[in-house]
GUVO-101869 format. One record per residue: x, z, y of N, C-alpha, C in turn. Coordinates in Angstrom, 3 decimals, decimal comma. Layout:
BEGIN
[node [X; Z; Y]; [X; Z; Y]; [X; Z; Y]]
...
This chain:
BEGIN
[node [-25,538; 0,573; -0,719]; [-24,339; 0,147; -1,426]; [-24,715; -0,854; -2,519]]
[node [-24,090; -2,187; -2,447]; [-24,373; -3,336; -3,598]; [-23,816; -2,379; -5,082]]
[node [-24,129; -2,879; -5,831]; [-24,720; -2,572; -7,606]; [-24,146; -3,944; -8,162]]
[node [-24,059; -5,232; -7,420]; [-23,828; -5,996; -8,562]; [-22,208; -5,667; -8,806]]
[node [-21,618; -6,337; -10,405]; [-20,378; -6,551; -10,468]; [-19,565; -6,919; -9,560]]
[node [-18,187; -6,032; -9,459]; [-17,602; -6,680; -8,340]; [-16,605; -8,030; -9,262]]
[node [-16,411; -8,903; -8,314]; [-15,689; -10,037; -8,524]; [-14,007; -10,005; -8,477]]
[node [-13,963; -10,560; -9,591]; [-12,355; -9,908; -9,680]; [-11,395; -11,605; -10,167]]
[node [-10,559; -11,465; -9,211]; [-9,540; -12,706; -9,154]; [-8,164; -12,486; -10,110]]
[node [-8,132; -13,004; -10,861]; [-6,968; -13,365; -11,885]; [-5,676; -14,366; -11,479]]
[node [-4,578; -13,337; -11,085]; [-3,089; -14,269; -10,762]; [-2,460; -14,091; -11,729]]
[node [-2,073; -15,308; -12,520]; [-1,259; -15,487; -13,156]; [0,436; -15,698; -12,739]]
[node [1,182; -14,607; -12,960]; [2,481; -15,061; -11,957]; [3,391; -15,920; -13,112]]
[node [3,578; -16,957; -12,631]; [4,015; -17,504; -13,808]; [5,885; -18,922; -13,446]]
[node [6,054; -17,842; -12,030]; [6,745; -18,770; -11,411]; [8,697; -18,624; -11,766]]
[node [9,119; -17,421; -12,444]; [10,220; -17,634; -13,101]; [11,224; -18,432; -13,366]]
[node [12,708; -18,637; -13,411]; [13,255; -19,175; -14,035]; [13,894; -18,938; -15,139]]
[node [13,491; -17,613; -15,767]; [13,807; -16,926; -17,231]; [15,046; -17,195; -17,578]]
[node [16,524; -16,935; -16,623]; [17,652; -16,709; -16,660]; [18,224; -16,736; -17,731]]
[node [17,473; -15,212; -18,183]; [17,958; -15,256; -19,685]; [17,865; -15,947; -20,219]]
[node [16,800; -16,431; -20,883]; [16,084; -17,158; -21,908]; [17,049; -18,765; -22,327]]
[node [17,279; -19,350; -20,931]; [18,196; -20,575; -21,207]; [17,388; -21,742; -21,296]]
[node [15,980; -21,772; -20,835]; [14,730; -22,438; -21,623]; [13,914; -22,391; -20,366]]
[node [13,036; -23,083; -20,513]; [11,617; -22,598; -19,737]; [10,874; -22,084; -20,491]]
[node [10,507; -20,798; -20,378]; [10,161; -19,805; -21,054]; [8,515; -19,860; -21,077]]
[node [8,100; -20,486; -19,915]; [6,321; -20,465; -20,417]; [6,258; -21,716; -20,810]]
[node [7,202; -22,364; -21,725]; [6,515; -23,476; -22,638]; [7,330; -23,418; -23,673]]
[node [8,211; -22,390; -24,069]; [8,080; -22,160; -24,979]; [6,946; -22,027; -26,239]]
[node [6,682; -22,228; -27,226]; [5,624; -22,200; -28,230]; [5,697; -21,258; -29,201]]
[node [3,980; -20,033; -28,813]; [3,638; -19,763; -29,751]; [2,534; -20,207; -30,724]]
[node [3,197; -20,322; -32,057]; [1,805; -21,195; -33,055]; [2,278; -22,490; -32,572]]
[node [0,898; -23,273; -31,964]; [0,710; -23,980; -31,782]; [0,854; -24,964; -29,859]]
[node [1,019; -23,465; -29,577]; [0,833; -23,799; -27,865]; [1,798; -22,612; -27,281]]
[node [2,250; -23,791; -25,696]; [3,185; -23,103; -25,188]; [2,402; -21,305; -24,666]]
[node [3,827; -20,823; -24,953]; [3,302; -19,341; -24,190]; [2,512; -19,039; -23,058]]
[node [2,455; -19,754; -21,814]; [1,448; -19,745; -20,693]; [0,674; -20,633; -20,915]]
[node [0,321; -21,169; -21,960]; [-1,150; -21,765; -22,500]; [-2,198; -20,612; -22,983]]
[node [-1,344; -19,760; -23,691]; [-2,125; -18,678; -24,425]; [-2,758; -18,036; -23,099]]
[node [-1,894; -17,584; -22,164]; [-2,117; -16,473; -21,403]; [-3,849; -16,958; -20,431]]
[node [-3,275; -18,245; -20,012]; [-4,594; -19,217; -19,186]; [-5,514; -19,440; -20,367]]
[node [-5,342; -19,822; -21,480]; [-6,726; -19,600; -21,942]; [-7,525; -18,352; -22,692]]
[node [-6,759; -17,221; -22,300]; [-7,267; -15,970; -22,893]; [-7,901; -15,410; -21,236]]
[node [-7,358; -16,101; -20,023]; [-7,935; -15,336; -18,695]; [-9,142; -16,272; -18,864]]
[node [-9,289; -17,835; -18,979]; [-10,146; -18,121; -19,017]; [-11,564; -17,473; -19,838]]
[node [-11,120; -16,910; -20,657]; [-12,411; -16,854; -21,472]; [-12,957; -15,395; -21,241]]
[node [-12,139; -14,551; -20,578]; [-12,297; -13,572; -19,960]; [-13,769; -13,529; -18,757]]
[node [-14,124; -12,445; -18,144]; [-14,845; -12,045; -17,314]; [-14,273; -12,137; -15,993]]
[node [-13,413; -12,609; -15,772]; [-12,745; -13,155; -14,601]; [-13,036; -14,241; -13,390]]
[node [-13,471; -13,966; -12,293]; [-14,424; -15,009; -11,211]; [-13,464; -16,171; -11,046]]
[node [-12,376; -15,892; -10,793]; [-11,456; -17,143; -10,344]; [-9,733; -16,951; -10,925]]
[node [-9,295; -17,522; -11,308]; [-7,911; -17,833; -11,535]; [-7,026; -18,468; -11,097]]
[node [-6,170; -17,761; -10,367]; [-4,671; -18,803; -9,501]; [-3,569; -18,804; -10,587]]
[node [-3,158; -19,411; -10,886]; [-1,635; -19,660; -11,391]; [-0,394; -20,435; -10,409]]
[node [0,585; -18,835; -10,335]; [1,294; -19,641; -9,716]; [2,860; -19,726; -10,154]]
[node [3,109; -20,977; -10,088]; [4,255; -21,647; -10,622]; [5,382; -21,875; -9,422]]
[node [6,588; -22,186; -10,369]; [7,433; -22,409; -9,470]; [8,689; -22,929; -10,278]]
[node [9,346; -22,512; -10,606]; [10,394; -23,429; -11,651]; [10,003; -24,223; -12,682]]
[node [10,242; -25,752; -12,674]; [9,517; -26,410; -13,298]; [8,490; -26,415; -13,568]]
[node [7,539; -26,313; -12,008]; [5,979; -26,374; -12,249]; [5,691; -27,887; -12,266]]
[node [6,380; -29,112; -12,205]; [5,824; -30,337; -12,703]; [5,879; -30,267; -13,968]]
[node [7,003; -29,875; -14,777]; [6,761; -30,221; -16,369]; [5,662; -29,303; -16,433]]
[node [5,606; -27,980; -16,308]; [4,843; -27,227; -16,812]; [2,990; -27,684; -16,681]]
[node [3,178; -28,267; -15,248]; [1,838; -28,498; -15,187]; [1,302; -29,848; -16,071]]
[node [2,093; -30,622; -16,803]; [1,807; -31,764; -17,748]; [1,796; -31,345; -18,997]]
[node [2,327; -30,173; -19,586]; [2,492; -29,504; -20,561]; [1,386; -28,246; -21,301]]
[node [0,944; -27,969; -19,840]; [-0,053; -26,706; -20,365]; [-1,648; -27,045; -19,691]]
[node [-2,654; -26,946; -20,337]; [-3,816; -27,439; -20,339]; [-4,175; -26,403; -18,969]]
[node [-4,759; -26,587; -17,817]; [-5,030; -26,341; -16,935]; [-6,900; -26,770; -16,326]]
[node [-7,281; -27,371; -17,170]; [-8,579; -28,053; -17,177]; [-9,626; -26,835; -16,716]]
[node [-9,842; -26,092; -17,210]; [-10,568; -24,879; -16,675]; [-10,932; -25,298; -15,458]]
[node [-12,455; -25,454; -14,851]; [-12,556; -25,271; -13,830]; [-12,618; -24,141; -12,589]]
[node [-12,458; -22,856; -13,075]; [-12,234; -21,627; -12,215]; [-10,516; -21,835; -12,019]]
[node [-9,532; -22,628; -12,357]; [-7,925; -22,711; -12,225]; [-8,062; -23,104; -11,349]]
[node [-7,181; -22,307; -10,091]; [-6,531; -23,238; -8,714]; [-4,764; -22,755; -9,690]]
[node [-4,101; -23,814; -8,987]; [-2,324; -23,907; -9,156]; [-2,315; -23,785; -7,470]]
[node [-1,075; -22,725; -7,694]; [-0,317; -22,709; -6,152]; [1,075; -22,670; -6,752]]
[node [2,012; -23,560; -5,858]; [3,270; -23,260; -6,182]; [4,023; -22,687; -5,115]]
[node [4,925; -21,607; -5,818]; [5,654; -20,765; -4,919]; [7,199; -21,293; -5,022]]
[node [7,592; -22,217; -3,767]; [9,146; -22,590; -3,614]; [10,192; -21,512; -3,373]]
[node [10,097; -20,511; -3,220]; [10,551; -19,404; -3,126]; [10,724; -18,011; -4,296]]
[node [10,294; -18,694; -4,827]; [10,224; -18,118; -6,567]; [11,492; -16,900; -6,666]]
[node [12,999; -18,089; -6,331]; [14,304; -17,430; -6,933]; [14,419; -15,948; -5,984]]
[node [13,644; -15,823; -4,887]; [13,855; -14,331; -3,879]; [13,181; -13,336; -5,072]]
[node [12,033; -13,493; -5,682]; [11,929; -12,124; -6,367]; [10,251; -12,558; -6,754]]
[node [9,590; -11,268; -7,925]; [8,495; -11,458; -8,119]; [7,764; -11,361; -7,071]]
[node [7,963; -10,575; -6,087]; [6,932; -9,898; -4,765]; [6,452; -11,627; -4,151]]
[node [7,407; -12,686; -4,051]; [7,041; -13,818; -3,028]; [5,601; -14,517; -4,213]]
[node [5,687; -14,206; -5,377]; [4,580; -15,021; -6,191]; [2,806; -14,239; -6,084]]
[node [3,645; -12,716; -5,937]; [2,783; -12,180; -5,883]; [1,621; -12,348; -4,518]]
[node [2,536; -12,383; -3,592]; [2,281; -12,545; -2,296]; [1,168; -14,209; -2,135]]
[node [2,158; -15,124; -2,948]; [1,583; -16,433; -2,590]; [0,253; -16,591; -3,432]]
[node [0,089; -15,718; -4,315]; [-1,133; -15,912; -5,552]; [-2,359; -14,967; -4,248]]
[node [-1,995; -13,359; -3,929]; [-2,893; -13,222; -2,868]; [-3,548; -14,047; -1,711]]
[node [-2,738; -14,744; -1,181]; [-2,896; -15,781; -0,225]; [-4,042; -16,503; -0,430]]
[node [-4,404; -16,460; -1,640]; [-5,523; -17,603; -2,285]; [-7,065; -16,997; -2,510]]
[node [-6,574; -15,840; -3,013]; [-7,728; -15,286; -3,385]; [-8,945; -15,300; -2,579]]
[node [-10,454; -15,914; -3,473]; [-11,502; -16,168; -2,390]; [-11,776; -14,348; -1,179]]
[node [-12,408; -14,503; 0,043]; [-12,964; -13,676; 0,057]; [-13,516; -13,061; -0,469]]
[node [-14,968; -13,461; -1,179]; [-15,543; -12,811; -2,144]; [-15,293; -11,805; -3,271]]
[node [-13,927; -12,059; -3,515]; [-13,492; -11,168; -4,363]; [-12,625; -9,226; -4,154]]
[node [-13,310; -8,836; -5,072]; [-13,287; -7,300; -4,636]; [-11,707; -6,616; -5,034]]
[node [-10,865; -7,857; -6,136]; [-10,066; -7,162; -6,571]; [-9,421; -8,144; -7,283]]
[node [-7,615; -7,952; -7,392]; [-6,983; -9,104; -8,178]; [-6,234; -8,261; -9,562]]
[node [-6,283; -9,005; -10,314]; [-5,687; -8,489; -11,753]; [-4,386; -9,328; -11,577]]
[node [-3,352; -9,285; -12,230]; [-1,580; -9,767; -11,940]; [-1,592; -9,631; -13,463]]
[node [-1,455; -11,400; -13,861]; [-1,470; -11,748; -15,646]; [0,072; -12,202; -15,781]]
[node [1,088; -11,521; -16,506]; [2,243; -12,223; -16,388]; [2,584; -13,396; -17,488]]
[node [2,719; -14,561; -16,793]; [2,726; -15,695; -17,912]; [3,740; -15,811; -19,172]]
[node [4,253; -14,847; -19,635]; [4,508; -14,232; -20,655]; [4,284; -13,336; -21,404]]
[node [3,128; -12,912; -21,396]; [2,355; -11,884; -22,254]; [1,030; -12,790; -22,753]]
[node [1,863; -13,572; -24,218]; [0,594; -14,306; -24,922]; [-0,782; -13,639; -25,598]]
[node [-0,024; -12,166; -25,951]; [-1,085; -11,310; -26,854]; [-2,054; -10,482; -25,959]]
[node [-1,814; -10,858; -24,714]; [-3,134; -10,030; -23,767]; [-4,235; -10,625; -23,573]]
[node [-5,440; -10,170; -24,667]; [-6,490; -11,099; -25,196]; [-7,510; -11,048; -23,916]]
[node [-8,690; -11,759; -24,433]; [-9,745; -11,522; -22,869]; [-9,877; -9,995; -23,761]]
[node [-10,134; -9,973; -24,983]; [-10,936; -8,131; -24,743]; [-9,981; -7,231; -24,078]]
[node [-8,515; -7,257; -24,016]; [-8,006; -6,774; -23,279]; [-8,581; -6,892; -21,887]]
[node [-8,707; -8,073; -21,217]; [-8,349; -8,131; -19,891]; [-10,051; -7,141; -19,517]]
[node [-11,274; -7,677; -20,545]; [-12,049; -7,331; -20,128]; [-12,522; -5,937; -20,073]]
[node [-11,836; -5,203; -21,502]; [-11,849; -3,628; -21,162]; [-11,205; -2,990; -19,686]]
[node [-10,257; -3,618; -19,280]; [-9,682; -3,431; -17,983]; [-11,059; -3,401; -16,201]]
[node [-11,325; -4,604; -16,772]; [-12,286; -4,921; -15,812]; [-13,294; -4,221; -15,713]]
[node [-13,863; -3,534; -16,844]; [-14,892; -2,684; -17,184]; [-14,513; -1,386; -16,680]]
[node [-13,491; -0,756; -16,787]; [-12,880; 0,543; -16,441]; [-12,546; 0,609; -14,817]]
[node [-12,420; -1,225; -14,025]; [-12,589; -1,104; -12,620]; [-13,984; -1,093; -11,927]]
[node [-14,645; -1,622; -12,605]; [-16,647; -1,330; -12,604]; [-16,742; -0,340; -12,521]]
[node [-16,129; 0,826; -13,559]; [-16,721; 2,117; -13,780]; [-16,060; 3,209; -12,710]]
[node [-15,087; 3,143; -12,379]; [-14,466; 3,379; -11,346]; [-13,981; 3,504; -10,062]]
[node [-14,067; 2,201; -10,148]; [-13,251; 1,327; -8,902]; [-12,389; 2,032; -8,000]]
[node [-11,245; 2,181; -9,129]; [-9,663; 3,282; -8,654]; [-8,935; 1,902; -7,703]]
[node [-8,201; 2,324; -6,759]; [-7,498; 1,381; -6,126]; [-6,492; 0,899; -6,985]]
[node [-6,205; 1,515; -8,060]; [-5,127; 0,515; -9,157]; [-5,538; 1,392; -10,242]]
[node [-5,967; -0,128; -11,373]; [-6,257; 0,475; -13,108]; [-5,035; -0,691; -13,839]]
[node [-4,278; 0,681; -14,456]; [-2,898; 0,110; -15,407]; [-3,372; 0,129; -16,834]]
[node [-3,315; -0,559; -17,718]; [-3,079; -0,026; -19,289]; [-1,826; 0,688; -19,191]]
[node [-2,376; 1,274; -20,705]; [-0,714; 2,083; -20,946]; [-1,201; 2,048; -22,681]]
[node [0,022; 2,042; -23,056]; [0,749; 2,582; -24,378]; [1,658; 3,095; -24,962]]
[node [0,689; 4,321; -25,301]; [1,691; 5,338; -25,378]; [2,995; 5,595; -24,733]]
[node [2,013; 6,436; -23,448]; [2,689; 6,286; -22,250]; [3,424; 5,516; -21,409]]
[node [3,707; 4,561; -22,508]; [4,398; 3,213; -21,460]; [3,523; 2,694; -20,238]]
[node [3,813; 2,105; -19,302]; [2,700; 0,949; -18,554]; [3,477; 0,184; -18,512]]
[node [1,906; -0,963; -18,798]; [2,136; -2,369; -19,295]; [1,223; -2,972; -18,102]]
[node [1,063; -4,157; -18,159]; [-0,060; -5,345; -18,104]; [-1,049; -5,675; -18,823]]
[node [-1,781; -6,375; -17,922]; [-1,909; -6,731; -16,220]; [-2,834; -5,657; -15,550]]
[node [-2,395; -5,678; -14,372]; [-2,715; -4,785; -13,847]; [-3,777; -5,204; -12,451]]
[node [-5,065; -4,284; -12,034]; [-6,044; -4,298; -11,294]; [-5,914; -3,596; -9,356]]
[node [-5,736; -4,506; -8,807]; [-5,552; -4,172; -7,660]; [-6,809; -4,138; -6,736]]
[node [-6,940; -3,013; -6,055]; [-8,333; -3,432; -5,233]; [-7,702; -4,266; -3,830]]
[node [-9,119; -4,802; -3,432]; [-8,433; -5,666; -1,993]; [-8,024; -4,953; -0,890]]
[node [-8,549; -3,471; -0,956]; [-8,149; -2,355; -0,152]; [-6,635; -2,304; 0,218]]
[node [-6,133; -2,226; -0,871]; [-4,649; -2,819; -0,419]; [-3,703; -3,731; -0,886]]
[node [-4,559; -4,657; -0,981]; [-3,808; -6,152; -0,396]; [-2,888; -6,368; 0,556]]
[node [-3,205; -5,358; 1,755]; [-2,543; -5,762; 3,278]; [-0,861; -5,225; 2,551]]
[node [-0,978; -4,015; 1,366]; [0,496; -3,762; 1,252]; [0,928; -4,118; 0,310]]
[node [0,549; -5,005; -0,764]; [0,739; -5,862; -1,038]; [1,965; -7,179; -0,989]]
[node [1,054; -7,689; 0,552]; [1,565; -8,433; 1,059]; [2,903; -7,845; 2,226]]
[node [3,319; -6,231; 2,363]; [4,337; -6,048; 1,975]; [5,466; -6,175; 2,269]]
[node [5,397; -6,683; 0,254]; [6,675; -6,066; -0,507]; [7,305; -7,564; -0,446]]
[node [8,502; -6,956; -0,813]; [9,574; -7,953; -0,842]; [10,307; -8,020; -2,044]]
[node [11,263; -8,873; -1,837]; [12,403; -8,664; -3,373]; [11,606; -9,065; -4,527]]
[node [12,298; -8,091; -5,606]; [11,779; -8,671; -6,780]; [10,886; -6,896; -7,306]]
[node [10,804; -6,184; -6,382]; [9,951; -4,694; -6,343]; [8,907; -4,795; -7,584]]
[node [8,167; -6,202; -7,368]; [6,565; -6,321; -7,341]; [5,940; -4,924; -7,143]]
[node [4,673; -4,202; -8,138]; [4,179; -3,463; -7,275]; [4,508; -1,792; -7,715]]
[node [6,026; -1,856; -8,366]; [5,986; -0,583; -8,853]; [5,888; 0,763; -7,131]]
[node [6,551; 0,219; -6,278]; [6,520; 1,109; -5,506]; [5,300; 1,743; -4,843]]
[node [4,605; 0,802; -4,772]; [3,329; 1,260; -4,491]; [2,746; 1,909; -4,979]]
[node [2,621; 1,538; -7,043]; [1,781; 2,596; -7,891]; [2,657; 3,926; -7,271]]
[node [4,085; 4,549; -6,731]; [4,499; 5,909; -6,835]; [3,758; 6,092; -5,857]]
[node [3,273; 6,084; -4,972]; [3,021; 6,708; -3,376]; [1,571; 6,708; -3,621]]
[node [0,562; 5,896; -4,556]; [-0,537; 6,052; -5,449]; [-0,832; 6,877; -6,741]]
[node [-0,041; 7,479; -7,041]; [0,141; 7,981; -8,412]; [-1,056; 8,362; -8,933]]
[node [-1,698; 9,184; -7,692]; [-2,623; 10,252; -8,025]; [-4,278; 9,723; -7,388]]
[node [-4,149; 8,241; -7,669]; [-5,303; 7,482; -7,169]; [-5,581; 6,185; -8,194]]
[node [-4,297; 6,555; -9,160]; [-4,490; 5,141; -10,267]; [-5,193; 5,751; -11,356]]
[node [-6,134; 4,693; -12,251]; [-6,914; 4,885; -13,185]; [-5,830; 4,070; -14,295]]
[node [-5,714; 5,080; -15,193]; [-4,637; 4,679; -16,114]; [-5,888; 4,320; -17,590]]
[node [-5,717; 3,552; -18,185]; [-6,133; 2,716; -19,393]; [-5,383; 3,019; -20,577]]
[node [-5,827; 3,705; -21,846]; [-5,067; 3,803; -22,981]; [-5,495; 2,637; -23,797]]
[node [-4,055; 1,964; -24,488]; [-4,465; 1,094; -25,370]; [-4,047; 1,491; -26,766]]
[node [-4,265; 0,874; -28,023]; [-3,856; 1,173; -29,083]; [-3,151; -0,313; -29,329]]
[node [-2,885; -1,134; -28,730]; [-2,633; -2,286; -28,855]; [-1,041; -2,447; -28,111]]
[node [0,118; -2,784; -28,719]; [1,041; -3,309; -28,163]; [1,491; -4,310; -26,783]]
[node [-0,097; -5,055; -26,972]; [0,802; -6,488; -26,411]; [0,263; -6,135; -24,537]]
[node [-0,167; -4,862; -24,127]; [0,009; -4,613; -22,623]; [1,746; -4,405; -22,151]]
[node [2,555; -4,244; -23,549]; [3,449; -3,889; -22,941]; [4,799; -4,689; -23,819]]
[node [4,115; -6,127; -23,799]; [4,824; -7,105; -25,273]; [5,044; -8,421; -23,950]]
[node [6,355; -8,390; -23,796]; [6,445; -9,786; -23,134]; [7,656; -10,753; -23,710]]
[node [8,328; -11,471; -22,965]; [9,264; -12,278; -23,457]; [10,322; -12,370; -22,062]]
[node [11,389; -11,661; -22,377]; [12,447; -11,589; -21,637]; [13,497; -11,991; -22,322]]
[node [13,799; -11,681; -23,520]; [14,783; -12,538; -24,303]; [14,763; -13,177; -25,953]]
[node [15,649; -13,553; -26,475]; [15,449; -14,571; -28,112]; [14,714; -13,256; -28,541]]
[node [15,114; -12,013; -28,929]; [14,746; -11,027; -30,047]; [13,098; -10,998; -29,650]]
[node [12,556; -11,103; -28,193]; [11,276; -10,832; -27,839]; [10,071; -11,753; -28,294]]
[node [10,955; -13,225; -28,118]; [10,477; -14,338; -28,263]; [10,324; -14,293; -29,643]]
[node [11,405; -14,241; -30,483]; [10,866; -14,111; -32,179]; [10,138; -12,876; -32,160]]
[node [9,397; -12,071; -31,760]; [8,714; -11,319; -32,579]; [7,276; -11,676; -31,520]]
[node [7,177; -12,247; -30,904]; [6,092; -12,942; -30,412]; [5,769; -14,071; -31,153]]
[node [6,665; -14,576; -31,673]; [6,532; -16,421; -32,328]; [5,530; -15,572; -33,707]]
[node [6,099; -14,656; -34,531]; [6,012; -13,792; -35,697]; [4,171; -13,703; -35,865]]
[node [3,906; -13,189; -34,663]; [2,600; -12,834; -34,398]; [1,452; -14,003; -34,518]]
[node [2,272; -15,255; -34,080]; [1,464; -16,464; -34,255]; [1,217; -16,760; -35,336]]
């Protein structure tokens, strides 16, 4: 049995049209930089082998707008975005090298999910290697979350806008759950009140 680290692929789903919001919501700005700037350069600096981001509503502005330079970034765009999260999810798997043992799902609205986040995560799938490791806080579950390639095939699935809650139920008792003391696994931006107390933080 190999010993080295397994290799773990980072999807950023970032393909939304944030309904609510009224805006394009991953360029919105926190601080200094749009919100899915933060998220790509906190996976970047992470322990992460490869990174897909995939876009879809206004992925031309977005892609002139948010620094993408990283050379581990592939962009895939998903035209099918408006059916549900499951088609981004689906199209970000599609990509993933062979080589890789396992995909993490970064949602491009969670600016405060640092690499030590992502990397305590990654560490707890090393130590493990549960077919799904969630953070949680205080008892909530949050993001992003660690999928092994084991089941990928169901994964690829789901439909709608499900993404992968149905799966964690029929897994319950095979997921490696993650305690955080930290908010932002379970801090995103769905509407103005979310967005100001994300801006706050900057």
């Amino acid at each position: 049995m190999s010993h080295s680290p397994p290799k773990i692929c980072g999807i950023i789903l970032a393909a939304g049209c944030a309904s609510r919001m009224g805006s394009v919501k991953q360029l919105l700005l926190a601080g200094d930089r749009p919100i899915l700037e933060h998220v790509v350069s906190n996976a970047c600096r992470s322990r992460l082998h490869e990174i897909i981001t995939v876009l879809g509503y206004s992925a031309d502005r977005i892609r002139t707008e948010v620094d993408f330079s990283d050379t581990r970034i592939s962009i895939v765009i998903n035209s099918r975005y408006e059916q549900g999260q499951s088609t981004s999810l689906i199209k970000g798997l599609n990509h993933v090298s062979p080589s890789c043992d396992a995909a993490m799902f970064l949602l491009g609205d969670q600016p405060l999910v640092t690499c030590k986040i992502i990397n305590t995560l990654i560490l707890a799938y090393e130590k493990h290697r549960a077919p799904v490791t969630i953070p949680y806080y205080r008892e909530k579950r949050g993001n992003p979350v660690i999928i092994g390639k084991e089941l990928f095939h169901r994964l690829k699935a789901l439909s709608g806008d499900m993404g992968a809650r149905s799966l964690f139920r029929t897994l319950k008792d095979r997921i490696m759950k993650v305690q955080f003391d930290d908010d932002a696994v379970i801090t995103d931006v769905d509407t103005e009140k979310d967005y100001e107390n994300i801006k706050s933080r900057f």
